[in-house]
C-alpha positions in Angstrom: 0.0 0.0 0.0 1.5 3.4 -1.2 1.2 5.7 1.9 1.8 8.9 -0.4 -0.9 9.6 -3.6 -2.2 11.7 -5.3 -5.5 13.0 -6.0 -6.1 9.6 -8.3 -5.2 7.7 -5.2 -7.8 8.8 -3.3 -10.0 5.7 -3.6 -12.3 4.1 -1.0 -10.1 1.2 -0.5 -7.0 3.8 0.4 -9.1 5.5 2.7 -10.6 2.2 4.4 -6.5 1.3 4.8 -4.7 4.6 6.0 -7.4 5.2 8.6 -8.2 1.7 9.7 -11.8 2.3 9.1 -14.4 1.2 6.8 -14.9 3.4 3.4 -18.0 2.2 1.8 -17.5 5.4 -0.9 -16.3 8.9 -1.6 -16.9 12.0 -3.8 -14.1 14.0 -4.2 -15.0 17.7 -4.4 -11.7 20.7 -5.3 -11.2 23.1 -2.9 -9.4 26.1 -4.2 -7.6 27.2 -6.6 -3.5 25.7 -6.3 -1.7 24.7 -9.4 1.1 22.9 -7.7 -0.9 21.8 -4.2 -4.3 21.0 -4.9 -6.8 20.7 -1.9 -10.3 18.7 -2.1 -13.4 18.0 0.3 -13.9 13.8 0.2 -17.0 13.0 1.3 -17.1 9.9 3.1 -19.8 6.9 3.2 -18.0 5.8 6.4 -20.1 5.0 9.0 -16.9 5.3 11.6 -15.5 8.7 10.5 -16.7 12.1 10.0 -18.8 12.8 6.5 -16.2 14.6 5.6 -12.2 15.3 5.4 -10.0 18.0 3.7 -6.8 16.2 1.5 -4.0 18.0 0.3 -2.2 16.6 -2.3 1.0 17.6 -4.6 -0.3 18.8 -8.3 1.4 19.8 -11.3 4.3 19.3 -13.5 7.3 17.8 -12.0 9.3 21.6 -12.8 6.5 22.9 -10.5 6.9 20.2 -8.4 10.8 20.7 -8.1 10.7 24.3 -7.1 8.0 23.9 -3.9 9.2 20.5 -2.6 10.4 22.6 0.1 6.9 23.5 0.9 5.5 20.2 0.7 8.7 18.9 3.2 7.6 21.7 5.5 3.5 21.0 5.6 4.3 17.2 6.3 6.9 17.7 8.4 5.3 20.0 10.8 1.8 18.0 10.8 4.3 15.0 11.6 6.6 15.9 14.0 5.9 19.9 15.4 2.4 19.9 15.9 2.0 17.5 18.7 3.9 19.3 20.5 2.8 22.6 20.7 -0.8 24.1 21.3 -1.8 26.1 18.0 -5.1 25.3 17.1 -4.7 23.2 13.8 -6.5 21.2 11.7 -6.2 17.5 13.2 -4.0 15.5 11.1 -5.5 11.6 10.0 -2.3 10.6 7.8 0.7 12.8 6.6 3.0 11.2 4.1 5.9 12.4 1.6 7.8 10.9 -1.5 11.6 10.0 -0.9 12.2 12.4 -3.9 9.2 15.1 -2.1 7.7 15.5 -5.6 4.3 13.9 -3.9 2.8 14.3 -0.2 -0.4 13.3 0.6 -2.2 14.8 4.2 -5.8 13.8 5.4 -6.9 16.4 7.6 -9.9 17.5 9.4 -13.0 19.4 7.4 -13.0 22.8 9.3 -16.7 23.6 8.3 -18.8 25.6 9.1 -15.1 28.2 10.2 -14.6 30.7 7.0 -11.3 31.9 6.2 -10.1 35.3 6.6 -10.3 37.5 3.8 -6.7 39.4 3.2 -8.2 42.6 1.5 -11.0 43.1 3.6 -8.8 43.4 6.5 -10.0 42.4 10.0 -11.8 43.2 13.1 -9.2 44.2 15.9 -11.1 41.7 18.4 -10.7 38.8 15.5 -7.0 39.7 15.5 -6.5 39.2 19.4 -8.3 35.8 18.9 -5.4 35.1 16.3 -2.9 36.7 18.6 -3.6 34.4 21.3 -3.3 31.4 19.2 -0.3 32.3 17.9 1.0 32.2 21.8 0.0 28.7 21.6 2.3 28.2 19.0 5.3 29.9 20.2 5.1 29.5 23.8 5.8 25.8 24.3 9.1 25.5 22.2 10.1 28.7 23.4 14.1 29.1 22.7 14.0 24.9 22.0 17.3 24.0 21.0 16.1 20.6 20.0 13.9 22.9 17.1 17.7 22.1 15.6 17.1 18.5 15.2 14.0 18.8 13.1 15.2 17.8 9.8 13.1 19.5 7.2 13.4 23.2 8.2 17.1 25.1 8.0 17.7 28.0 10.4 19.0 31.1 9.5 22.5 31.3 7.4 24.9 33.6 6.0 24.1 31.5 3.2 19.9 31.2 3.1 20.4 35.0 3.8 22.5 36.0 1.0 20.2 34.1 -1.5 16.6 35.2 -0.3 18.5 38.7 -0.5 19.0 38.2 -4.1 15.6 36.8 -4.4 14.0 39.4 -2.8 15.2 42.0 -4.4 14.5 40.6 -8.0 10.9 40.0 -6.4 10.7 43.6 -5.5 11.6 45.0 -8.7 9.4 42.7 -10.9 6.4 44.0 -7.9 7.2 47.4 -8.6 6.9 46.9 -12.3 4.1 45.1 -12.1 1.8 47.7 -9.7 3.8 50.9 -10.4 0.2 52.5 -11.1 -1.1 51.2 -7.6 1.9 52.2 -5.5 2.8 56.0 -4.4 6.3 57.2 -4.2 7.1 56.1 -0.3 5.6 53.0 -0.9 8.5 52.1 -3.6 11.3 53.2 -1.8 10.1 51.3 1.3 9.4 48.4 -0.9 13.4 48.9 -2.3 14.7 49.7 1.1 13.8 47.0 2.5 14.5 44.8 0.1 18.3 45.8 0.2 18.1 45.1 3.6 17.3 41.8 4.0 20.3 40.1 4.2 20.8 42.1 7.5 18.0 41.7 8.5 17.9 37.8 8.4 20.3 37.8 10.7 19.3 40.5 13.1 17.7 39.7 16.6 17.8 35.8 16.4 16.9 35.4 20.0 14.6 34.7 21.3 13.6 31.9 18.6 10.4 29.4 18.1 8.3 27.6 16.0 7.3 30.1 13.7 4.1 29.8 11.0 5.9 32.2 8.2 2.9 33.4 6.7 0.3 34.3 9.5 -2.3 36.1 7.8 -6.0 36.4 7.4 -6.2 34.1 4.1 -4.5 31.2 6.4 -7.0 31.3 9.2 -10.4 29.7 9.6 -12.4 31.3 11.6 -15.5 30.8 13.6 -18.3 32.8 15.1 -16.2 33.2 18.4 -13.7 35.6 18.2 -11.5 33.2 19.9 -12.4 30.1 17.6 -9.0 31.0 15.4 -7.6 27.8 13.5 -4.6 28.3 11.4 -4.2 26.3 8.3 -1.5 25.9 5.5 2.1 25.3 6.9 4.5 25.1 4.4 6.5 28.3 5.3 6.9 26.9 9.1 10.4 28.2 10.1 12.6 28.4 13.1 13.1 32.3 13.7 12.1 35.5 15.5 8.6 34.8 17.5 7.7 38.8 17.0 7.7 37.9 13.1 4.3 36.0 12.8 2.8 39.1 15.3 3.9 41.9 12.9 3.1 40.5 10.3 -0.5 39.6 10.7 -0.7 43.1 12.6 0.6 44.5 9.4 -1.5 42.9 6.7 -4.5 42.0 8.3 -5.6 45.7 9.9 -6.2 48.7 8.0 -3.4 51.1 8.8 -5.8 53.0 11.3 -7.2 50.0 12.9 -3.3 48.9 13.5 -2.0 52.3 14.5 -4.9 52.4 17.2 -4.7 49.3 18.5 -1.3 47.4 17.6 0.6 48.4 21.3 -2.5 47.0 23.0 -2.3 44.2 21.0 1.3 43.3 21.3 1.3 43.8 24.8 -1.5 41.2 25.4 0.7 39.3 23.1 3.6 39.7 25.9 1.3 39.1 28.9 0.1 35.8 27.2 3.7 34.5 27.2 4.3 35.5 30.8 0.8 33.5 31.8 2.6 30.6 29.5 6.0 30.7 32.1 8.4 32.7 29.5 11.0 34.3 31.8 13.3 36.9 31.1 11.5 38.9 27.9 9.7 42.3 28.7 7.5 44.5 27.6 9.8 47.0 25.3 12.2 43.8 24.4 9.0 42.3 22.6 7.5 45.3 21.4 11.2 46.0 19.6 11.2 42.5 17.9 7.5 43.4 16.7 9.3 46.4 14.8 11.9 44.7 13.4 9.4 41.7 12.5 7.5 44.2 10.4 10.1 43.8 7.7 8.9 39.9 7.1 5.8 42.0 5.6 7.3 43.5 2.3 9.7 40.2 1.6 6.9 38.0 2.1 4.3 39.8 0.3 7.1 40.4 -2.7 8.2 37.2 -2.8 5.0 35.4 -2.6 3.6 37.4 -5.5 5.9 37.1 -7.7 7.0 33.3 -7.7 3.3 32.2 -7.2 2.5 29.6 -9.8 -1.2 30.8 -9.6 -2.9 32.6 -12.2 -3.0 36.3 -11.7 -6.2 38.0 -11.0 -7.9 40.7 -10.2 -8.7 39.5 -6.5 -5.3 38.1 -5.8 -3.5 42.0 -7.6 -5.7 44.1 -5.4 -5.1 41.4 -2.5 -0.9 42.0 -2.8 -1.7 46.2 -3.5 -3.5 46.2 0.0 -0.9 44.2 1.9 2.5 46.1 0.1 0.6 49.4 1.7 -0.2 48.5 4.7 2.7 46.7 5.5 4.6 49.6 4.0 3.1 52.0 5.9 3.6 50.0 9.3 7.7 50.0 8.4 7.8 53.5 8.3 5.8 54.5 11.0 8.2 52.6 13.5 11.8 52.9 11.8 11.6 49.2 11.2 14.9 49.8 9.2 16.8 51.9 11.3 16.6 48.5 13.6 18.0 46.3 11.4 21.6 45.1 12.4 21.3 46.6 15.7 21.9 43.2 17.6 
């Protein structure tokens, strides 16, 4: 029995045998729009399971394959081996599974229904972000300065070396973004977009303790959520890294406010970030230490939103330009107003 397929695979007979239950049928239903991971609802005739389960699979040509492999080592590996032991709300896992070669990974997880997922131009309520704030505590918290996060095979820390090359990439990113929305972006948004571009290699390597578990792209489009404020579940791991805790804050701060929702709200938000890890036993971090490493994390808003744009295999749209126009401003916007540059190589 394969443990790894993909969306072919997906038969009532693998079902019955990677979750030990009976399968009497399934209707497979896609989810979303991913060219090189493709995501589907199965709907289960199982009288032991739940009618339904989510299943990511790899998708694509074996080029498109080959450049996200990291991705799909990252998902699997953090369903597998990271998410047992730390308290982010999650999707439970029923099977994770990946090639020798990574070009296929198959994960059954749970159906989040009837949760919606944030939506990244819209923006967010400030009381929806402290619900995501304080699940983001459960992620960080419990491998809090770990050095065993070293052992975990499928994510690299920080480099001179990973540094110098996602500075080159980011600043090809930057310049093809610029290019692309020059019509949508003013004057300081460029040069902040440029600027921090040319910093990144610095920055990389700026402020490496303390270090977690980090999710690597927190933002609205990545979390379910449900009626509660508080009912936050965070989906769709494959940037999970080992880095700056502060990061995965500023940057959903950044991109998932409006700039005047974030300017009035992000130091109360922060600090009941800070008080959270205190509650959780983290010693030896205060207030201005953590709201520091929030304005140096602001800087993961421009490389990722660059980066992502511009190397997503996705078709462009409409939805998904106006989506990358709202997070370059506001993230923008957020560097300046706290000197997030003037910070980087500092310590």
């Amino acid at each position: 029995m394969q443990d790894v397929v993909d969306v072919e695979g997906l038969t009532a007979a693998w079902l019955a045998e990677v979750l030990a239950s009976e399968v009497r049928s399934v209707a497979i239903e896609p989810v979303g729009t991913g060219q090189t991971t493709a995501t589907y609802r199965l709907s289960l005739d199982a009288p032991d399971l739940a009618p339904t389960l989510i299943a990511k699979v790899a998708a694509g040509d074996d080029a498109g394959r080959t450049r996200v492999s990291f991705a799909y080592r990252n998902e699997v590996g953090f369903y597998a081996q990271v998410a047992p032991t730390v308290d982010v709300a999650v999707p439970r896992c029923h099977h994770a599974a990946i090639g020798d070669d990574a070009m296929q990974f198959t994960l059954l997880l749970d159906d989040l229904r009837p949760r919606t997922p944030g939506v990244q131009v819209d923006g967010c309520a400030p009381e929806r972000v402290a619900g995501a704030i304080g699940n983001l505590v459960g992620l960080h918290a419990p491998r809090w300065s770990d050095p065993t996060l070293t052992d975990l095979d499928f994510i690299e820390g920080p480099t001179a070396a990973t540094a110098a090359f996602t500075g080159e990439v980011a600043k090809a990113a930057t310049e093809g973004f610029v290019e692309r929305y020059a019509p949508d972006l003013d004057e300081a948004d460029v040069g902040t977009l440029r600027a921090s571009a040319a910093a990144v290699v610095d920055w990389l390597l700026t402020g490496l303790e303390p270090f977690s578990v980090l999710h690597g792209d927190y933002r609205l489009d990545n979390l379910m959520f449900g009626v509660d404020p508080h009912d936050v579940v965070a989906v769709d791991w494959q940037t999970v890294a080992v880095g700056p805790p502060a990061r995965d804050v500023a940057y959903l701060l950044a991109t998932g406010l409006t700039v005047e929702d974030r300017r009035e709200h992000e130091e109360a938000l922060v600090a009941g970030y800070h008080r959270a890890l205190l509650e959780r036993g983290i010693e030896g971090y205060d207030a201005a230490r953590c709201f520091e490493d929030y304005r140096l994390g602001l800087l993961h808003g421009p490389l990722i939103t660059t980066v992502g744009c511009m190397f997503s295999p996705a078709a462009r749209t409409d939805a998904a330009d106006a989506m990358f126009v709202s997070m370059a401003r506001r993230t923008c916007a957020a560097v300046r107003d706290h000197g997030s540059l003037d910070l980087v190589g500092r310590r």
